[in-house]
PDB file of N, CA, C and O in Angstrom:
ATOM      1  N   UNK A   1      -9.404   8.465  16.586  1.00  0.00           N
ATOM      2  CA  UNK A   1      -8.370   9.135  17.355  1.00  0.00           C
ATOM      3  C   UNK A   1      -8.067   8.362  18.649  1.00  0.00           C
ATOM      4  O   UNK A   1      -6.901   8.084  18.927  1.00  0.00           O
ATOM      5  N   UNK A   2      -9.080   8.012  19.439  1.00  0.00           N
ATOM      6  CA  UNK A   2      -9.054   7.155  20.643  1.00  0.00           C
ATOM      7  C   UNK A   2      -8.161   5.773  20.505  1.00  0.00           C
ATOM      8  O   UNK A   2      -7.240   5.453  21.256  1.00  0.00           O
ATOM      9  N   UNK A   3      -8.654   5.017  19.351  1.00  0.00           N
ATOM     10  CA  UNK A   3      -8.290   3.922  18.649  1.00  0.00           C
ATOM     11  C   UNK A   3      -6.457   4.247  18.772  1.00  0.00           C
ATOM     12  O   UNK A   3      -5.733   3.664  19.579  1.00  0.00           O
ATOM     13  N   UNK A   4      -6.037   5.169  17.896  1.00  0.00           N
ATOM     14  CA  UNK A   4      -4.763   5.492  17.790  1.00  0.00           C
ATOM     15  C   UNK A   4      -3.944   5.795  18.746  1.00  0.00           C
ATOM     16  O   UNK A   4      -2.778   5.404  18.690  1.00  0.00           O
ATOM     17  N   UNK A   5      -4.441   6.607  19.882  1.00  0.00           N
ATOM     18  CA  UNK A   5      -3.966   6.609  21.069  1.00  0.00           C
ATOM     19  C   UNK A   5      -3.606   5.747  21.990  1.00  0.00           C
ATOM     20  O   UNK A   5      -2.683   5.949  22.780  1.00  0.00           O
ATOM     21  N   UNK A   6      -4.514   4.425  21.942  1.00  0.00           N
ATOM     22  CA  UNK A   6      -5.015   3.678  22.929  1.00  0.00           C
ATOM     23  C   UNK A   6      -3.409   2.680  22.006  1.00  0.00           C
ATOM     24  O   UNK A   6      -2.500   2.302  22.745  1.00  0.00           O
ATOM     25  N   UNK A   7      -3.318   2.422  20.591  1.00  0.00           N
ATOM     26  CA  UNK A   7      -2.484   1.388  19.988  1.00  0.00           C
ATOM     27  C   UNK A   7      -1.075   2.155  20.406  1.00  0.00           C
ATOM     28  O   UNK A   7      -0.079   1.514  20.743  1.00  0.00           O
ATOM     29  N   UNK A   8      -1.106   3.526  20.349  1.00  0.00           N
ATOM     30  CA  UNK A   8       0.513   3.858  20.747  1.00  0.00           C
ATOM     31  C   UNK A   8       0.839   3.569  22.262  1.00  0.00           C
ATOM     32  O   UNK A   8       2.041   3.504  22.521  1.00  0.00           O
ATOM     33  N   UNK A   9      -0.040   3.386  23.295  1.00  0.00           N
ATOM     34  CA  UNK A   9       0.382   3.588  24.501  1.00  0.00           C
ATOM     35  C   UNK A   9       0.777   2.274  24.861  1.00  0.00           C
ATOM     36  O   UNK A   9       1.542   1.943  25.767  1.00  0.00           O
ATOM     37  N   UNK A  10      -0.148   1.191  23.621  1.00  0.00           N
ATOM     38  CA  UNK A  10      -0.122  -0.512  23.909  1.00  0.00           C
ATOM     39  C   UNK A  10       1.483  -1.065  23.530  1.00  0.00           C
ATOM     40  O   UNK A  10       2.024  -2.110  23.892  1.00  0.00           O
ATOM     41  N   UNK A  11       2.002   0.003  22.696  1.00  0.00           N
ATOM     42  CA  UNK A  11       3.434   0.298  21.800  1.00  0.00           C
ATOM     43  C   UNK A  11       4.227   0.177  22.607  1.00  0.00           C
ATOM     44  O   UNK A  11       5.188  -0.590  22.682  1.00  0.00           O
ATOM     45  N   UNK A  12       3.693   1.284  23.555  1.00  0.00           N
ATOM     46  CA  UNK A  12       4.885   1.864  24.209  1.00  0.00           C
ATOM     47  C   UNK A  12       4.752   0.754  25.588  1.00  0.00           C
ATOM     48  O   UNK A  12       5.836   0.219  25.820  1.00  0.00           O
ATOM     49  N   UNK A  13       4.217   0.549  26.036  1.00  0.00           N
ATOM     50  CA  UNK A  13       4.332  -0.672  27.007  1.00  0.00           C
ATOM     51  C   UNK A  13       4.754  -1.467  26.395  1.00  0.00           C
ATOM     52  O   UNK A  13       5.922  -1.558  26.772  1.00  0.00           O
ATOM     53  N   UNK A  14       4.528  -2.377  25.410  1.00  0.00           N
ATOM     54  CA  UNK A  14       4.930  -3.705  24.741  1.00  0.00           C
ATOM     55  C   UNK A  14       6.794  -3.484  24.708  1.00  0.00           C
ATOM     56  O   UNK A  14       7.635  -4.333  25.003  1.00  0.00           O
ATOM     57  N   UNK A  15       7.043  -1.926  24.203  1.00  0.00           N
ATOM     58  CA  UNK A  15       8.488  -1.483  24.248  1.00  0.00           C
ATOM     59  C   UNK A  15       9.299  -1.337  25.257  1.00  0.00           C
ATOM     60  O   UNK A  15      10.465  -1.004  25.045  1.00  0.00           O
ATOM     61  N   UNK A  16       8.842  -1.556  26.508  1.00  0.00           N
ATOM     62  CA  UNK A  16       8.949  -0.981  27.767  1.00  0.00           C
ATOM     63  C   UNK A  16       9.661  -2.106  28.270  1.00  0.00           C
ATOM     64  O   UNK A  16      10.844  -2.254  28.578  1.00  0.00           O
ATOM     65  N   UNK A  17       8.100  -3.310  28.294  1.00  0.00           N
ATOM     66  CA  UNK A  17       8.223  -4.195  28.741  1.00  0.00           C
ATOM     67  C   UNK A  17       9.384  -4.751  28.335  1.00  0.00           C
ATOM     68  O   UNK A  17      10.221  -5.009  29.200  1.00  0.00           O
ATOM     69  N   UNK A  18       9.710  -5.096  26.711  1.00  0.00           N
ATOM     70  CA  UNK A  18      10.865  -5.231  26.119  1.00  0.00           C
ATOM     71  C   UNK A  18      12.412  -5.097  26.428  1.00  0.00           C
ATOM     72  O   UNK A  18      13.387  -5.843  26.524  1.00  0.00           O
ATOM     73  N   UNK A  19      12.151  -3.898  26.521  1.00  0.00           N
ATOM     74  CA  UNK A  19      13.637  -3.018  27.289  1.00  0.00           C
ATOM     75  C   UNK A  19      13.839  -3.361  28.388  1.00  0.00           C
ATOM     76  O   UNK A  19      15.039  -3.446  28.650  1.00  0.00           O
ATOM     77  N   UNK A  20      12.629  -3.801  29.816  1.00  0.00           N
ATOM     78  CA  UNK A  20      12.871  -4.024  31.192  1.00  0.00           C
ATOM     79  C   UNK A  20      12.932  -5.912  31.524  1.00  0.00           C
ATOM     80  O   UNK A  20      13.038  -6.587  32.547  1.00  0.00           O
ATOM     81  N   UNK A  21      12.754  -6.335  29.515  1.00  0.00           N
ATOM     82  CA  UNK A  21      12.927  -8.083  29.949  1.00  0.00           C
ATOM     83  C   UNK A  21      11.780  -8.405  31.003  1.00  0.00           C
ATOM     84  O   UNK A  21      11.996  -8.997  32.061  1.00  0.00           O
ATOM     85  N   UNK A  22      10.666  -7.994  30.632  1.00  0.00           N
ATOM     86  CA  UNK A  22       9.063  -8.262  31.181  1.00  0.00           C
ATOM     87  C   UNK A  22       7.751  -8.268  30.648  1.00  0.00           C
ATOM     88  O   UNK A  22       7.306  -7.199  30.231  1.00  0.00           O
ATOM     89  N   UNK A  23       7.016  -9.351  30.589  1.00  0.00           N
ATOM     90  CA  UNK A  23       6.373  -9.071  29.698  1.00  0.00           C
ATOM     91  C   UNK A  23       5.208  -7.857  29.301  1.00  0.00           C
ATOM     92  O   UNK A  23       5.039  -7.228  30.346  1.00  0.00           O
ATOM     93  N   UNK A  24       4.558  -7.420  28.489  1.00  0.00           N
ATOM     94  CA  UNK A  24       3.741  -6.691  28.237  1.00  0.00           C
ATOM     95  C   UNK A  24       2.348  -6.727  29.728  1.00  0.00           C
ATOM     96  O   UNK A  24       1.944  -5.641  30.144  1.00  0.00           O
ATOM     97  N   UNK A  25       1.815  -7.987  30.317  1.00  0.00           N
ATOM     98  CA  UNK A  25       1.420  -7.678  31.511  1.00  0.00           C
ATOM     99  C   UNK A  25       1.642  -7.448  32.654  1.00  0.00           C
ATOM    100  O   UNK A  25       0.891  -7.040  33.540  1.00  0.00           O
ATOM    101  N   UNK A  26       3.342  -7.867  32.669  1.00  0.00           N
ATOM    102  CA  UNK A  26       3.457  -7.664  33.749  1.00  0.00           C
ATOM    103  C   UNK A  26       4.030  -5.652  33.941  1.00  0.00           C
ATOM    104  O   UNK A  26       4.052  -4.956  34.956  1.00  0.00           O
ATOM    105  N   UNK A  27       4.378  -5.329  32.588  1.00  0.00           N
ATOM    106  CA  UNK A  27       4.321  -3.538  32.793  1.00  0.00           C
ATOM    107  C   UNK A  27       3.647  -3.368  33.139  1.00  0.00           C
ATOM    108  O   UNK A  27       3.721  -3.171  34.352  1.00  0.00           O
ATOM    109  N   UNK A  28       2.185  -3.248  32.436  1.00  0.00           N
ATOM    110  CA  UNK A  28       0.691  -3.118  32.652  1.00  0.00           C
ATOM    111  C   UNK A  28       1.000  -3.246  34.203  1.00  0.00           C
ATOM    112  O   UNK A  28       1.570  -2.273  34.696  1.00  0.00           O
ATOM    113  N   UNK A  29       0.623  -4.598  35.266  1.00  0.00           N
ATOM    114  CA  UNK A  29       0.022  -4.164  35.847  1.00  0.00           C
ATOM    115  C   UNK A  29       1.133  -3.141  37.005  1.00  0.00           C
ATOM    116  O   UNK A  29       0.670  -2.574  37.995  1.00  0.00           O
ATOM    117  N   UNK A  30       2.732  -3.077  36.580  1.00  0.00           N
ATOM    118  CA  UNK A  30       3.337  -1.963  37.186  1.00  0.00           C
ATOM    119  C   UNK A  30       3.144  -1.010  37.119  1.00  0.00           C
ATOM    120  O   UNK A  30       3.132  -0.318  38.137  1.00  0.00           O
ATOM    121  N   UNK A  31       2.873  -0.446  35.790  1.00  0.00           N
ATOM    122  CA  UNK A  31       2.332   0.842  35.848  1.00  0.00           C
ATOM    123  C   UNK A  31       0.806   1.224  36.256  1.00  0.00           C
ATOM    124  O   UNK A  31       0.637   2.392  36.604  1.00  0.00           O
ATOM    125  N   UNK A  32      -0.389   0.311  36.251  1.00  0.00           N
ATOM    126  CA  UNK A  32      -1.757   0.424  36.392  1.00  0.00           C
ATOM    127  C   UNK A  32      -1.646   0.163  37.905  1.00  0.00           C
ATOM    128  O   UNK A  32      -2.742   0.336  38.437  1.00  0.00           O
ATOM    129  N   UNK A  33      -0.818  -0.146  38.651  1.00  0.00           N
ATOM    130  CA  UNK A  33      -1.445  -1.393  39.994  1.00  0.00           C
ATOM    131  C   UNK A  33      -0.278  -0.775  40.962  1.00  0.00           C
ATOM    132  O   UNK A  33      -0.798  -0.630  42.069  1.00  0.00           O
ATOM    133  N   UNK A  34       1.133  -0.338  40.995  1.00  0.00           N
ATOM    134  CA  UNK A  34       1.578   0.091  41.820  1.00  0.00           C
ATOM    135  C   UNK A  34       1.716   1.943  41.283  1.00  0.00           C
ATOM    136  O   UNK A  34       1.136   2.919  41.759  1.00  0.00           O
ATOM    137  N   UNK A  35       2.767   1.856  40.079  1.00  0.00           N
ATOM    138  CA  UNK A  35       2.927   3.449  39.993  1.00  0.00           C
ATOM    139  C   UNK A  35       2.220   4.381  39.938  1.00  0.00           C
ATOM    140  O   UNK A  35       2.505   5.520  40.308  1.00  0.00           O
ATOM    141  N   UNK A  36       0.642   3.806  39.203  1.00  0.00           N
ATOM    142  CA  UNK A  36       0.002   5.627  39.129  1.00  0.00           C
ATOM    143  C   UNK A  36      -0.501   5.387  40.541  1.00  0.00           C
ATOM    144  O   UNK A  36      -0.516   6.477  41.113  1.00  0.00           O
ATOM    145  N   UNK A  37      -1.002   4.222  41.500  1.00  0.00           N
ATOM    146  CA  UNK A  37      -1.406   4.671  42.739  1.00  0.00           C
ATOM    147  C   UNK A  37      -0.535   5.460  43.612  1.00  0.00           C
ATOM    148  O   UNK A  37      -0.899   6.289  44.446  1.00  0.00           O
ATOM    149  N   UNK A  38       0.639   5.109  43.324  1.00  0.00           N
ATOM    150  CA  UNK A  38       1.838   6.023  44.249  1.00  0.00           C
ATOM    151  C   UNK A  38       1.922   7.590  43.996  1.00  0.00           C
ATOM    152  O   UNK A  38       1.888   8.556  44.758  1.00  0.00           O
ATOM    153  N   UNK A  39       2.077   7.418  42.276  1.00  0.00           N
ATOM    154  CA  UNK A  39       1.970   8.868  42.089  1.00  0.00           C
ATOM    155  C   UNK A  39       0.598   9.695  42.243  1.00  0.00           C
ATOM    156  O   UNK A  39       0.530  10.910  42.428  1.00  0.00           O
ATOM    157  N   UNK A  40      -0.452   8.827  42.133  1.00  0.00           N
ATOM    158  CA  UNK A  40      -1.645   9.374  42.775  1.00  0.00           C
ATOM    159  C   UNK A  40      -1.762  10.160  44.191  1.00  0.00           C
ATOM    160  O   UNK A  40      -2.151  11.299  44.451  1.00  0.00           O
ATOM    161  N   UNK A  41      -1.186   8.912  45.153  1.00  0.00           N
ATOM    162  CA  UNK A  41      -0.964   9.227  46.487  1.00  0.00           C
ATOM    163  C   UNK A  41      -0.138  10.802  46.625  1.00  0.00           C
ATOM    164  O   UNK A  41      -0.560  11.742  47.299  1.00  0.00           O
ATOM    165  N   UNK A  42       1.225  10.797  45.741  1.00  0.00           N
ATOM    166  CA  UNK A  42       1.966  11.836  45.863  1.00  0.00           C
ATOM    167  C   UNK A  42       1.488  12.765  45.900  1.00  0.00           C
ATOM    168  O   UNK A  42       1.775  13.535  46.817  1.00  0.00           O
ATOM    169  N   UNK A  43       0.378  13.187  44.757  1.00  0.00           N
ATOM    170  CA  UNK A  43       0.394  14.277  44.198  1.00  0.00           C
ATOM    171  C   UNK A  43      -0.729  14.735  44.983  1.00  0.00           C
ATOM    172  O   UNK A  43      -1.146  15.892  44.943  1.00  0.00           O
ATOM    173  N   UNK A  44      -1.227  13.792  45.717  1.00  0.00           N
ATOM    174  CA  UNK A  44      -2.726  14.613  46.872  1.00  0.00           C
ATOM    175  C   UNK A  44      -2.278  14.737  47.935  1.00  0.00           C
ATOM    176  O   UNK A  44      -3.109  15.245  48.689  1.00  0.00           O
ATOM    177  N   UNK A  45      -0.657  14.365  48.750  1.00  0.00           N
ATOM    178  CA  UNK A  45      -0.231  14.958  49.554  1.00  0.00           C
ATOM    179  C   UNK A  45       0.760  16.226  49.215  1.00  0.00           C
ATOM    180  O   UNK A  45       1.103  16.995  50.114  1.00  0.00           O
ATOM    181  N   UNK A  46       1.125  16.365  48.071  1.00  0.00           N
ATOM    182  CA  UNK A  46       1.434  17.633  47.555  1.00  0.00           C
ATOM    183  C   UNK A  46       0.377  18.830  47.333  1.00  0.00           C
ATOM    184  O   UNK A  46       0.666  20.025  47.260  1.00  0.00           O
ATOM    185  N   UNK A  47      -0.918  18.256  47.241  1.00  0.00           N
ATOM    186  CA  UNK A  47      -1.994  18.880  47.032  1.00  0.00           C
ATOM    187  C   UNK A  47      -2.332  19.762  48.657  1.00  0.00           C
ATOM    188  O   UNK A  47      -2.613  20.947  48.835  1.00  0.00           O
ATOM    189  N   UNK A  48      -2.173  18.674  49.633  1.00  0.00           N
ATOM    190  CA  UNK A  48      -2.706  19.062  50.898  1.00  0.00           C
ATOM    191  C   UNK A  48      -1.389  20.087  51.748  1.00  0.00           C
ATOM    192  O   UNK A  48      -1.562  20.928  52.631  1.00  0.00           O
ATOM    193  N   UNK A  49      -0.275  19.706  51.195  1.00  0.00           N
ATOM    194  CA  UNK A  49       0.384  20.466  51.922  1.00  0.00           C
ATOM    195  C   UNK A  49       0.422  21.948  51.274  1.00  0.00           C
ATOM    196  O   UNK A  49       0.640  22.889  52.038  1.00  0.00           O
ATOM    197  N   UNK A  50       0.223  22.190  49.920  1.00  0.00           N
ATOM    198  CA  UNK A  50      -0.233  23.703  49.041  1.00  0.00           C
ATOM    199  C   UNK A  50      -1.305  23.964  49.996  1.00  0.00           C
ATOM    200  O   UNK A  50      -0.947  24.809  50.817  1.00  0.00           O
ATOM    201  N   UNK A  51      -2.476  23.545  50.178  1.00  0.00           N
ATOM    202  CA  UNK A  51      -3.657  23.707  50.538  1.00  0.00           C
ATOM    203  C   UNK A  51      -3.123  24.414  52.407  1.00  0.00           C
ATOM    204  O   UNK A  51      -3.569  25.435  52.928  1.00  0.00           O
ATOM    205  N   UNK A  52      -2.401  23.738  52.825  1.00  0.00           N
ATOM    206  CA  UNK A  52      -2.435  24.181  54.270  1.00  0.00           C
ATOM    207  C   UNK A  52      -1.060  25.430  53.954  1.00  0.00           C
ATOM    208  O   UNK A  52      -1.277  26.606  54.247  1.00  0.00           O
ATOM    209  N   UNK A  53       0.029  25.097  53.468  1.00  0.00           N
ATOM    210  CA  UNK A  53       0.553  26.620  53.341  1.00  0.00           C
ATOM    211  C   UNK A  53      -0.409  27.575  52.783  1.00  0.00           C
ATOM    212  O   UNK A  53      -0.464  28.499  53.594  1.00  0.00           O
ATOM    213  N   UNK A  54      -1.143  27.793  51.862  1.00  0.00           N
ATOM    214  CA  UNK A  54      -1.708  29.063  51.433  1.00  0.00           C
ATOM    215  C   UNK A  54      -2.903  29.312  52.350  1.00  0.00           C
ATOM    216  O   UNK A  54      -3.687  30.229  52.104  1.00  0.00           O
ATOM    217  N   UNK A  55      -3.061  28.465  53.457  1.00  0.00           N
ATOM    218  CA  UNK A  55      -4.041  28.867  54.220  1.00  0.00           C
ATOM    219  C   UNK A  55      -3.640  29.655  55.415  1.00  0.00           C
ATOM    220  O   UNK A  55      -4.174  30.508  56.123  1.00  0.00           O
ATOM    221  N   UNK A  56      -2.253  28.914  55.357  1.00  0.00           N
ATOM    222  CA  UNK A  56      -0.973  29.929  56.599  1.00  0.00           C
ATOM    223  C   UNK A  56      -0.764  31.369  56.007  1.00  0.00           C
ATOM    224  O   UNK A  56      -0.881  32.394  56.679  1.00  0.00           O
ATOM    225  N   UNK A  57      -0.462  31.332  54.758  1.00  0.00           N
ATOM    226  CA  UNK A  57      -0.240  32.416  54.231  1.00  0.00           C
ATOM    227  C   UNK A  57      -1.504  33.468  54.230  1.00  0.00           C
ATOM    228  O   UNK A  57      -1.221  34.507  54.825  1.00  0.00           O
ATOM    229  N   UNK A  58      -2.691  33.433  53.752  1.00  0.00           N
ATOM    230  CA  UNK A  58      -3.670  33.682  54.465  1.00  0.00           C
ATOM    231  C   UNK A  58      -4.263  34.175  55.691  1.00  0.00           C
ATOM    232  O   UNK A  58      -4.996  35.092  56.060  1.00  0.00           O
ATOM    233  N   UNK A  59      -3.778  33.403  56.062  1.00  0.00           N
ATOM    234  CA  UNK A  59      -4.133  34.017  57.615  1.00  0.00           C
ATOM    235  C   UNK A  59      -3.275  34.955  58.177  1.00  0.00           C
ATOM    236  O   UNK A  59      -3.630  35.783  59.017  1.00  0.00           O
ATOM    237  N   UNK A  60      -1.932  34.817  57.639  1.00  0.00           N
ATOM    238  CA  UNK A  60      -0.646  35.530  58.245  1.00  0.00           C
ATOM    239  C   UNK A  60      -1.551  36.981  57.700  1.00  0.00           C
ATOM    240  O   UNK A  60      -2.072  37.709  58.544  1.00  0.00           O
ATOM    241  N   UNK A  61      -1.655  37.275  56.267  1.00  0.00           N
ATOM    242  CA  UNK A  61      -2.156  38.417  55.298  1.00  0.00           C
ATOM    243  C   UNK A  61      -3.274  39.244  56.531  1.00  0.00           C
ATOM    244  O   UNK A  61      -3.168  40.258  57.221  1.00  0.00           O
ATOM    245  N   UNK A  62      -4.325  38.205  56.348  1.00  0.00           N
ATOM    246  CA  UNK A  62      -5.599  38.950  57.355  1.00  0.00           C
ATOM    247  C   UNK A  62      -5.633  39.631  58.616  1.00  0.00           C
ATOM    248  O   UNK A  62      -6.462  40.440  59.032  1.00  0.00           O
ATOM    249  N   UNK A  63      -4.066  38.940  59.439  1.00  0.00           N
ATOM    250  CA  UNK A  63      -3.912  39.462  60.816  1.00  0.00           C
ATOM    251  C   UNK A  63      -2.685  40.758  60.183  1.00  0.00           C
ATOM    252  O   UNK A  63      -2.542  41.717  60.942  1.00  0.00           O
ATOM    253  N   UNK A  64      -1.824  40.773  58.818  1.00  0.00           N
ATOM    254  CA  UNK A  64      -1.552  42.328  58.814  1.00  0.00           C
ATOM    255  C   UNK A  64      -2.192  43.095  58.228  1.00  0.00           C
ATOM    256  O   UNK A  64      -1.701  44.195  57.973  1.00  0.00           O
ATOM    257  N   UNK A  65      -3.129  42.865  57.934  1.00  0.00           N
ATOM    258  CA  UNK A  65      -4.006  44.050  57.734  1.00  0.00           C
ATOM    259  C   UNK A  65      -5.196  44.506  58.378  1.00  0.00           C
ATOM    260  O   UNK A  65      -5.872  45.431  57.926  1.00  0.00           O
ATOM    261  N   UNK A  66      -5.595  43.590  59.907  1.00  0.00           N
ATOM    262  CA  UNK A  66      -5.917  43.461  60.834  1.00  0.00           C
ATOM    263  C   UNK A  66      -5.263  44.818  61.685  1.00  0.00           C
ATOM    264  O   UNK A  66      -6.048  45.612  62.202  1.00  0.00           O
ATOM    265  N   UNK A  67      -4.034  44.989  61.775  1.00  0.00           N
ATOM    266  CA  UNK A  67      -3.173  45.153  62.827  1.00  0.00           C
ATOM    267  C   UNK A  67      -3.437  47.024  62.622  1.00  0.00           C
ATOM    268  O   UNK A  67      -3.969  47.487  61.613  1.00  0.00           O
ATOM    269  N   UNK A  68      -3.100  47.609  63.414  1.00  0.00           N
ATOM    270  CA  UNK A  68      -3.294  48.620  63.012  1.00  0.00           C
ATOM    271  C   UNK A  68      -2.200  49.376  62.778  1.00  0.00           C
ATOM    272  O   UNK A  68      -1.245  48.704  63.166  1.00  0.00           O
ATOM    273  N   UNK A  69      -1.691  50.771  62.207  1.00  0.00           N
ATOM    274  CA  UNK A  69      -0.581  51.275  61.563  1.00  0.00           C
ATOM    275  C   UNK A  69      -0.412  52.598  62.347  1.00  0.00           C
ATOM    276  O   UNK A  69       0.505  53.370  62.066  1.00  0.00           O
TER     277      UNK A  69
END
């Protein structure tokens, strides 16, 4: 299964590369070496800014039910 996975993804780069007139390493190392680090980067400052709104939200919650009625 690994085997099969690993030959479609080699596919789909080799196809890539094809279509963008580049070779098969040089996709590779676009997609391994700049894009997933970027989208890496993205997605843990998307991570941190969830993390600090629901902590606003949070806190907003605790001080109304804090408050008295």
């Amino acid at each position: 299964m690994i085997h099969t996975v690993f030959q479609w993804c080699v596919g789909v780069l080799y196809a890539a590369g094809e279509w963008l007139g580049i070779g098969y390493e040089a996709i590779n190392v676009w997609v391994f070496v700049i894009v997933w680090p970027i989208v890496t980067l993205a997605l843990l400052a998307v991570m941190v800014m969830q993390w600090r709104a629901l902590r606003r939200v949070r806190q907003q919650a605790a001080k109304a039910t804090e408050e008295p009625t």
